[in-house]
N, C-alpha and C positions, 0 to 999 in steps of 0.2 A: 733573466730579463723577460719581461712579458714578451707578449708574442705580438708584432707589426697591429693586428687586429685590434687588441686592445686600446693601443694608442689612440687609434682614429676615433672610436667610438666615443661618444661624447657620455655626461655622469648620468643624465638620465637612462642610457640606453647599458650602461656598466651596472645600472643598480637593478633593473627589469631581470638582466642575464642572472645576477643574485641571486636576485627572490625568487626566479624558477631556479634556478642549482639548491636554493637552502631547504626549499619546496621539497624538488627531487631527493635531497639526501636525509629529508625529515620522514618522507614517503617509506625509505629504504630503511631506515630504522624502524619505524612500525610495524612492518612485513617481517623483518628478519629478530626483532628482538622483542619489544613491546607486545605485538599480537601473541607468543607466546605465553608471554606473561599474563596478558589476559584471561588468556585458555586456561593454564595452569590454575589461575582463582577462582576458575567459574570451576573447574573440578573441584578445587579443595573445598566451596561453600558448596557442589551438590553431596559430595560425602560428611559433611559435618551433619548436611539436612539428614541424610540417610543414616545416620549415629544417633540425632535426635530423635530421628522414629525409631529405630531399636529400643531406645531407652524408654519412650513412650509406653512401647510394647509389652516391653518388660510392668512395669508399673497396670497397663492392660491385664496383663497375663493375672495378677496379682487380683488387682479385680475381680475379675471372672472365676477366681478360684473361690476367692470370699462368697461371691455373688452361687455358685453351687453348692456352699457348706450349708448357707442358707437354705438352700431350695431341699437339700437332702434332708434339713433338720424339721425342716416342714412336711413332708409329705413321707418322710420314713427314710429304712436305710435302701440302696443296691444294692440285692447280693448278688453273688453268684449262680450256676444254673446246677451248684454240686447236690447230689444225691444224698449226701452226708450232712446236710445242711442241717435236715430236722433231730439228726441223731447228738448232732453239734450243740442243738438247743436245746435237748433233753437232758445231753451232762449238764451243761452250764446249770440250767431250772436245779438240778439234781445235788449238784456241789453247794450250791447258794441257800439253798433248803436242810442240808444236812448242816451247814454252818449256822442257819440262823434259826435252830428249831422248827423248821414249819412242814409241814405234810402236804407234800402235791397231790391233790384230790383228782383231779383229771387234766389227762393232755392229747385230746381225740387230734386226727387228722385236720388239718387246716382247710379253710374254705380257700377254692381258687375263685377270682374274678379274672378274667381274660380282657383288654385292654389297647388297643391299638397294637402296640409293640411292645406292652407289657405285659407281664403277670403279678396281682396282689394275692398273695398268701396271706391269711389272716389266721391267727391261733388265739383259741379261746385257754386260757391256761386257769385251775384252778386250786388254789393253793389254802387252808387250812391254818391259822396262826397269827400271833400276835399283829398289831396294827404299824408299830415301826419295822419291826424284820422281814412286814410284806411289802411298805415301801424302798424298805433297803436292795429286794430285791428287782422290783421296779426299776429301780434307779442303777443296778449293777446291770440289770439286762439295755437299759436303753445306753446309756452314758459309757459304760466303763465297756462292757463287753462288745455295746455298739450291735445288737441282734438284732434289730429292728426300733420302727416306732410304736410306744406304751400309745394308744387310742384311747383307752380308756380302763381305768380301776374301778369294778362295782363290790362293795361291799358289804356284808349281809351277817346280821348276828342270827345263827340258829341254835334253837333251844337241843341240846343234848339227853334223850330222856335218861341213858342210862348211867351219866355222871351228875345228872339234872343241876348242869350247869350250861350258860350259853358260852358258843365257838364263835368264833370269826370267820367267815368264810369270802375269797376275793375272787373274783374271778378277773383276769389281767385279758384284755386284748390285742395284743403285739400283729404290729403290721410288718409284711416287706414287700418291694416291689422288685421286680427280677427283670432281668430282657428274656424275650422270647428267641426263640433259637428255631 
């Protein structure tokens, strides 16, 4: 049985006591379940945002790798700062020429240019021989062996007095750019 209190109380004043109890127990579920819940969503939509920038990133990353192939296919290769660098590029010249018949005419010291926080070596290379076996090797030093960038191919037919026929003569100019140390 209700409590004496109830009775007396007329329906307006039974429905007011209500709607502050339904109030108060609506209040208490939002505190103790609801607010959780909320919480809970706003974490799992800031880790979804933070998976979408991952992913972004990744596809960035991707970019900026393309976006350096470029820059290096442009301006030449990076090497390293090895001492063995030029002896490296001597076989190569060396192997590439005994395969494709041609005679390395000259291979002097490279010019240094000094450059903020770089160094360009430049090699003047000059090689004796047919017109495609000298692009062949052009094409195996920049592309395949990746030695540097070809600058420029000049090429020059000289008269030979003592076969008295004319030669091909190329002279290759291979770039690198190196960090300073």
């Amino acid at each position: 049985m209700p409590p004496l209190i109830f009775k007396k109380m007329t329906y307006r004043k039974k429905i007011q006591y209500m709607f502050l109890g339904s109030l108060l127990f609506l209040m208490l579920v939002y505190f103790y379940a609801i607010k959780k819940t909320f919480q809970i969503k706003n974490e799992v939509n800031e880790l979804k945002n933070i998976g979408l920038q991952g992913e972004a990133a990744s596809s960035q990353i991707a970019y900026y790798e393309n976006q350096l192939a470029v820059y290096d296919s442009s301006i030449g290769y990076l090497i390293n700062n090895s001492e063995d660098y030029p002896h490296q590029l001597l076989a190569a010249i060396a192997d590439i020429c005994e395969k494709n018949n041609l005679t390395l005419t000259n291979f002097p010291k490279p010019e240094l240019v000094k450059e903020n926080d770089y160094e360009v070596l430049t090699y003047r290379i000059s090689v004796q021989g047919e017109f495609n076996p000298v692009n062949e090797l052009a094409y195996q030093l920049e592309r395949k062996l990746k030695m540097g960038k070809i600058s420029s191919l000049k090429f020059e037919a000289k008269k030979n007095n003592q076969i008295k026929k004319s030669e091909l003569y190329c002279t290759i100019i291979l770039q690198n750019i190196r960090n300073k140390l």
